[in-house]
Legacy VTK file of the C-alpha trace (Angstrom):
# vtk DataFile Version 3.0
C-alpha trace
ASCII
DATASET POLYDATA
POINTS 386 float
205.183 176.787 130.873
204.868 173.410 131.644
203.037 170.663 129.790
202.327 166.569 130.818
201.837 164.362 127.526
199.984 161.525 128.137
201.258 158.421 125.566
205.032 158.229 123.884
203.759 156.908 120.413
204.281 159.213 117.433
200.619 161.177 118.350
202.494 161.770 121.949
206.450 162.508 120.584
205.753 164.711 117.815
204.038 167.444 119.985
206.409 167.187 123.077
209.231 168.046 120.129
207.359 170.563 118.603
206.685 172.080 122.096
210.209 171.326 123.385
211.840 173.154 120.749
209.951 176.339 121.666
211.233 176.170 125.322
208.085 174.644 126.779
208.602 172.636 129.920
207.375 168.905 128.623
206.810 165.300 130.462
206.048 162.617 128.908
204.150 160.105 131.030
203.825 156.277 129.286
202.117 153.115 130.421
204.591 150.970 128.576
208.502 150.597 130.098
209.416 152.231 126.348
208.509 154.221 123.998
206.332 153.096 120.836
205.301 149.863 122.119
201.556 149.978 120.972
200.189 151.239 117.636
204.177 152.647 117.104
205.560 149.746 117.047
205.112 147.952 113.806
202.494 149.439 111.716
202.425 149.635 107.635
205.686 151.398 107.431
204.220 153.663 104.750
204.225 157.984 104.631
201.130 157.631 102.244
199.751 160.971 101.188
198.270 158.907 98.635
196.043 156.527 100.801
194.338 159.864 101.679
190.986 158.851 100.918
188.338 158.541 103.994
186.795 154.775 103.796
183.271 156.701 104.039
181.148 155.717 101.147
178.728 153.482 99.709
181.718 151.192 98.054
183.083 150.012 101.051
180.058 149.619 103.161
178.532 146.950 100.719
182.263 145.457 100.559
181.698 145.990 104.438
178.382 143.960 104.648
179.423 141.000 101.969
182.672 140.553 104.501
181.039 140.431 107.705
180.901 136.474 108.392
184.342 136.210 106.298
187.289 135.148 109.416
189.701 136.182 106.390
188.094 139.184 104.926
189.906 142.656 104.917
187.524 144.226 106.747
185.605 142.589 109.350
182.992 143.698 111.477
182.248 140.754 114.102
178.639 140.931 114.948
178.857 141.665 119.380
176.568 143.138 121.727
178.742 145.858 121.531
176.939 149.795 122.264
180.510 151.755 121.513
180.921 149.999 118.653
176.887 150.474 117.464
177.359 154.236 117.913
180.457 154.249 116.015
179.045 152.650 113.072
176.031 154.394 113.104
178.168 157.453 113.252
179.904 156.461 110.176
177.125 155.265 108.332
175.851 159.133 109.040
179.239 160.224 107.705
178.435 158.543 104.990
174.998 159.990 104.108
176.515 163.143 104.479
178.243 163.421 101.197
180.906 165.511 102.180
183.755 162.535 101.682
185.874 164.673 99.180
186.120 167.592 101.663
187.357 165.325 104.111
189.578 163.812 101.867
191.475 166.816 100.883
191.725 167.821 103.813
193.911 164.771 104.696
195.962 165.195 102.175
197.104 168.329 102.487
197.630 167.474 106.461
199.616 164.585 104.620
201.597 166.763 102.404
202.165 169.337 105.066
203.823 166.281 107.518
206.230 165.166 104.588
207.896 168.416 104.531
207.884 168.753 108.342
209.796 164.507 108.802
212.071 166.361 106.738
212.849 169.064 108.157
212.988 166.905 111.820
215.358 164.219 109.876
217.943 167.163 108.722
217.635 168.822 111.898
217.892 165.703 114.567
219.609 163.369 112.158
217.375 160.375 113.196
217.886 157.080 111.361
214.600 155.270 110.394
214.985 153.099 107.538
213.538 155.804 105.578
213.030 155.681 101.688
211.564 158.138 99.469
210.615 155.219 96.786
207.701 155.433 96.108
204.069 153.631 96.285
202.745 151.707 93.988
198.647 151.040 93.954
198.469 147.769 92.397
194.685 146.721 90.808
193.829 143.218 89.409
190.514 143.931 88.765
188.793 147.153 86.259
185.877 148.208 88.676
188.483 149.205 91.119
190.966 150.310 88.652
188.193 152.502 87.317
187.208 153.971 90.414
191.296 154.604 91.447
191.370 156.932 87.931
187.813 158.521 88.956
190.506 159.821 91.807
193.020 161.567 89.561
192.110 165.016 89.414
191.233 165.302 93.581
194.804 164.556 93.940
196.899 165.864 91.133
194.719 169.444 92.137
195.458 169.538 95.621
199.265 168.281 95.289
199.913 164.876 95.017
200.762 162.735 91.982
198.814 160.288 90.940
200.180 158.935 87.408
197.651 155.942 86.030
200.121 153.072 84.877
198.845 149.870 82.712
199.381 146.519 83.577
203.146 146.861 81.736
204.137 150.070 83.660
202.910 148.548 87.155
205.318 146.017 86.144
208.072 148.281 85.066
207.941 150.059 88.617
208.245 146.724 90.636
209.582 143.887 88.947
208.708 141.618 91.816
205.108 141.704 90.340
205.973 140.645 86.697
204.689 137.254 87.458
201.110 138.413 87.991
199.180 137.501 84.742
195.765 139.349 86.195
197.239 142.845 86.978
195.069 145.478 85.178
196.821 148.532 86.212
197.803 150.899 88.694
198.807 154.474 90.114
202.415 155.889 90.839
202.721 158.644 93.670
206.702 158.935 93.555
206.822 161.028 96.389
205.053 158.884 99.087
207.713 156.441 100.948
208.236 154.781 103.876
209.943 154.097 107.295
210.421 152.058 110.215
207.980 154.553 112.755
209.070 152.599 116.201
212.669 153.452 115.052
211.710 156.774 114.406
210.028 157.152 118.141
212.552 155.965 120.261
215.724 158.206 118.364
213.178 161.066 118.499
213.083 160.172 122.555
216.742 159.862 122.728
216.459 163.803 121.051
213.967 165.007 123.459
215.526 163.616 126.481
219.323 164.434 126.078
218.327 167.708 123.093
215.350 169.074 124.723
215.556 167.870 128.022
212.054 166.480 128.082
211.385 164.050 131.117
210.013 160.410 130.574
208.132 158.606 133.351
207.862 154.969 131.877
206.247 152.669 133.411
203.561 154.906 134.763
199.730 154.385 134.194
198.272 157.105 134.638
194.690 156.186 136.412
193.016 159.317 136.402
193.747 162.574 134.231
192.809 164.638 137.453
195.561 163.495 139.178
197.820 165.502 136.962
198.470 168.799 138.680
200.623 171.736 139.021
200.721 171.931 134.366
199.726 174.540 132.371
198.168 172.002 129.671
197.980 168.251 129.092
198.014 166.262 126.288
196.240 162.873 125.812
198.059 161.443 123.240
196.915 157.630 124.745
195.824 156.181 121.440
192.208 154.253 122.184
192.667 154.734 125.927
192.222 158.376 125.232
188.455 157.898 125.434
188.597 157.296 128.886
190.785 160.320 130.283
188.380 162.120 127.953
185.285 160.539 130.012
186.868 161.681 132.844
187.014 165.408 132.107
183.271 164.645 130.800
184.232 164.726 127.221
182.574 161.824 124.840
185.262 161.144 122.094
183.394 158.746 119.936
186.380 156.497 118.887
186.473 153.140 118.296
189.658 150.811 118.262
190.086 149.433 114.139
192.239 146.702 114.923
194.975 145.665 112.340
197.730 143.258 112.158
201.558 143.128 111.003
204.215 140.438 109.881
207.865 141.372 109.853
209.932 138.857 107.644
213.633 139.182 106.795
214.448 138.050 103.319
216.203 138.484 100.369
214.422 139.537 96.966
212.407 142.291 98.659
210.049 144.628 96.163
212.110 148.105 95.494
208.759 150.407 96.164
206.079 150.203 98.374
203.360 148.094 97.554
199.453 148.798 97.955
197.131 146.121 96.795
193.472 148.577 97.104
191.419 145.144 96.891
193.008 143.338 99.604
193.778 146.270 101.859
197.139 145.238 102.064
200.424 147.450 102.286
204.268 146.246 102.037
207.083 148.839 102.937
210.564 147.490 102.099
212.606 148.316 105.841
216.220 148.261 105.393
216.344 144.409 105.205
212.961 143.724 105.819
209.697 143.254 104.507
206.959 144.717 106.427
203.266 143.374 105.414
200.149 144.968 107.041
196.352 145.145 106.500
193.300 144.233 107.691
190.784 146.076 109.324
188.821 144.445 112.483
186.010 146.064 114.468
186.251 143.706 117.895
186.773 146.068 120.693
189.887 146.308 122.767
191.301 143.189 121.545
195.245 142.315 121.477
194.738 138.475 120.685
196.760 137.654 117.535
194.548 135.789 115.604
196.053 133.265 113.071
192.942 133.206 110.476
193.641 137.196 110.411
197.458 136.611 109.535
196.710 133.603 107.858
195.813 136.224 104.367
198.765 138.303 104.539
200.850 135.365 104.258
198.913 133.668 101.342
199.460 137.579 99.894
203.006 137.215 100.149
202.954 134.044 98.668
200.573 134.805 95.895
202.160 138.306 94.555
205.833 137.986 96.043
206.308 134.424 95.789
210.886 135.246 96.022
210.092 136.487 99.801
210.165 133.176 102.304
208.044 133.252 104.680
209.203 130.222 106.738
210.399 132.738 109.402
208.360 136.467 110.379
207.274 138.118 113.594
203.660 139.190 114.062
202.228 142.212 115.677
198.819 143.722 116.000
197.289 147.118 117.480
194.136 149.155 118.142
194.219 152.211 116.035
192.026 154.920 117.029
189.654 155.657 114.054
187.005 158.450 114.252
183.597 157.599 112.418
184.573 160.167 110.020
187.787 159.186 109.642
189.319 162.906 110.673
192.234 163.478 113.806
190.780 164.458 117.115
192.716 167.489 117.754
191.470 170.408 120.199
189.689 170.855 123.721
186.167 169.808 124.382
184.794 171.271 127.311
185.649 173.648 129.864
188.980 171.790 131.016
190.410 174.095 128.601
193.536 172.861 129.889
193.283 169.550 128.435
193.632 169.097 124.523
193.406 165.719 122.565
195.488 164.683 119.536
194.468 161.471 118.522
191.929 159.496 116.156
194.584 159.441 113.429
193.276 155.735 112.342
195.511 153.884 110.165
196.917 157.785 108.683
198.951 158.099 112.347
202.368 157.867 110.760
201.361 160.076 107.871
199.069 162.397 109.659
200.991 163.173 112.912
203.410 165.917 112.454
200.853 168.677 111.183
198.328 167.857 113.592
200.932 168.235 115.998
201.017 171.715 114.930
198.140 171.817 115.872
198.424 171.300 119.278
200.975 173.560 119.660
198.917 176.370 118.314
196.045 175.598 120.980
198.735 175.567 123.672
199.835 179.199 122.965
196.595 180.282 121.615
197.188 181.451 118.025
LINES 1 387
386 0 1 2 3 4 5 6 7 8 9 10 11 12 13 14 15 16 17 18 19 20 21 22 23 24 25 26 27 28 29 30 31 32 33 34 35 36 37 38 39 40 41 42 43 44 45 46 47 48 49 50 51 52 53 54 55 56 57 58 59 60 61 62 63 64 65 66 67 68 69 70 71 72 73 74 75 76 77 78 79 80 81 82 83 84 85 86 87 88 89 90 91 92 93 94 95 96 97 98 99 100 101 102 103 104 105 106 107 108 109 110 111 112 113 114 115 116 117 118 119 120 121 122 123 124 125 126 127 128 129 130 131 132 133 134 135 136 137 138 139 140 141 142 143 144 145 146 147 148 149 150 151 152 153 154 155 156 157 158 159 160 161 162 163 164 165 166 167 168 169 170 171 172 173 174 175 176 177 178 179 180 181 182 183 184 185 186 187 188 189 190 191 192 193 194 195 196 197 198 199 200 201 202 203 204 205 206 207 208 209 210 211 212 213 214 215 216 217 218 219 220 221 222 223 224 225 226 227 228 229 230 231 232 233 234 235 236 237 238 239 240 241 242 243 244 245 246 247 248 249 250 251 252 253 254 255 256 257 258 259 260 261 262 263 264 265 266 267 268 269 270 271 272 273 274 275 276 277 278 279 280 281 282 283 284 285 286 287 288 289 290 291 292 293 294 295 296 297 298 299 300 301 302 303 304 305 306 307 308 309 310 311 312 313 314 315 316 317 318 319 320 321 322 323 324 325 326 327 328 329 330 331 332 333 334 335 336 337 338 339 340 341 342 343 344 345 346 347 348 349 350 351 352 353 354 355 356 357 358 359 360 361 362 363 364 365 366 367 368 369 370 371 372 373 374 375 376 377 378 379 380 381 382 383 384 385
């Protein structure tokens, strides 16, 4: 059997191992002249089985709607003449209505809980260095209608198998030290078992396995213009982050996706928190990266968009310098990508239409580093048709 994957980001990788390992004939065809160089390369850093929950509800589109005309504000929605975007929204806004939020929630997390033991069997199998660290995330709350609404959350977790142990203001402090300053903290929840890693490390030592392990091909440097133009394999695999809507429009398959942009800083420094840090009110995450301090958030509706935008990094660094006032910022590298979000905030995993052929595995939103390995599964059990 032979298989093309379109994309070499984690969504792309993870199959062509999964599908490489069973003696499946695999190339890998990616725009970039690497792998990871797009939403792979310097996302959040966390594994967060604990950031599970689908954004759709009522609390975050008021949140939504108060931010709109905010340049700073962790979500924004810039007001365009925009029809993908309209449908999208309207999508989610259905989503919403629907009511069926903790189904889908659930749902992620057990995808979430089912990838954590599948990194781990990859890392004590291929031996890949990541900068990985099981420490820990800490959900950090400064105000109680939040903090509330974080314990409302307790038993969905803790019944479908991940901690989630409430802390006060003195036990957030306890777990991180860094935050002992903070004279406003109200509480916060421990999931020990969440951690993080550096994913574009991850990606290109999981291509290194493929190509000299596996013997999977890479064509870098190749854009591939038109999915038809792939002949002569058994299946492929668009794996192409947001560009996957269009090799889905050409197979006449709608994939209603919509590119959440978000942003990155990368700062080496000394004094760096111990556990990974998520501040729920900001929509901020930190993951502590070997050395390095890795600060991400911000969600931006804006269409396919790369510019880096100052007045969107502009509140990650008054973050920094607000709750981990010990980490300099006088020297970082940015980053920002397009992260493929479904209105309901699911994967898009499966085939569409009668290219049977052709199956999709992406939509992972900002969950693509948690997500990826168990909906890769999934692709492999379309491909042999279990």
């Amino acid at each position: 059997m032979k298989i093309a994957i379109i994309g070499a980001g984690i969504a792309g990788l993870l199959p062509a191992y999964y599908l490489a390992k069973q003696g499946v004939q695999v190339e890998v065809f990616e725009a970039e002249s690497h792998a990871a160089m797009k939403c792979s390369r310097a996302n959040g850093g966390q594994l967060s089985v604990s950031n599970s929950e689908v954004w759709n509800n009522w609390h975050n589109v008021v949140k939504g709607i108060k931010w709109m005309f905010k340049d700073d504000a962790p979500l924004l929605i810039r007001p365009s003449l925009d029809l993908d975007k309209l449908r999208w929204i309207i999508k989610f806004l259905q989503s919403v209505r629907a009511g069926d939020q903790h189904q889908r929630t659930v749902r992620t997390i057990k995808l979430g809980l089912e990838s954590r033991i599948l990194y781990q069997q990859i890392i004590e199998q291929e031996g890949i260095e990541f900068d990985h660290s099981t420490c820990g995330i800490l959900h950090f709350y400064k105000n109680n209608k939040d903090f509330d609404r974080a314990k409302q959350l307790h038993d969905m977790y803790v019944d479908n198998g991940c901690e989630w142990t409430i802390l006060d203001a003195n036990g957030v402090k306890e777990k991180e030290p860094s935050l002992g300053h903070l004279d406003d903290l109200v509480g916060g929840i421990w999931t020990p078992s969440d951690g993080v890693g550096d994913i574009h490390k991850f990606c290109t030592g999981l291509a290194k396995v493929l190509e000299d392990k596996y013997s999977v091909k890479f064509r870098y440097d190749k854009t591939v213009e038109n999915i038809t133009d792939l002949i002569g394999y058994d299946y492929i695999v668009v794996a192409a982050g947001i560009n996957s809507v269009k090799f889905a429009r050409q197979v006449g398959v709608n994939l209603n996706l919509y590119p959440v942009k978000g942003y990155s800083i990368t700062i080496a420094s000394d004094n760096l928190p111990t556990v990974s840090l998520l501040d729920d009110e900001a929509k901020i995450v930190t993951s502590t990266l070997g050395s390095r301090l890795r600060v991400a958030g911000t969600a931006e509706l804006n269409g396919e968009n790369y510019d880096i935008l100052y007045s969107r990094i502009l509140p990650l660094l008054r973050w920094i310098e607000s709750n981990l006032p010990t980490v300099s910022t006088e020297e970082y590298s940015l980053w920002t990508c397009l992260r493929p979000m479904s209105p309901d905030m699911m994967p898009t995993v499966g085939k569409f239409n009668n290219h049977s052929n052709v199956i999709f595995h992406t939509g992972h939103g900002h969950l693509g580093w948690t997500l990826s390995p168990a909906t890769a599964q999934q692709v492999v059990e379309l491909v042999f048709n279990r």
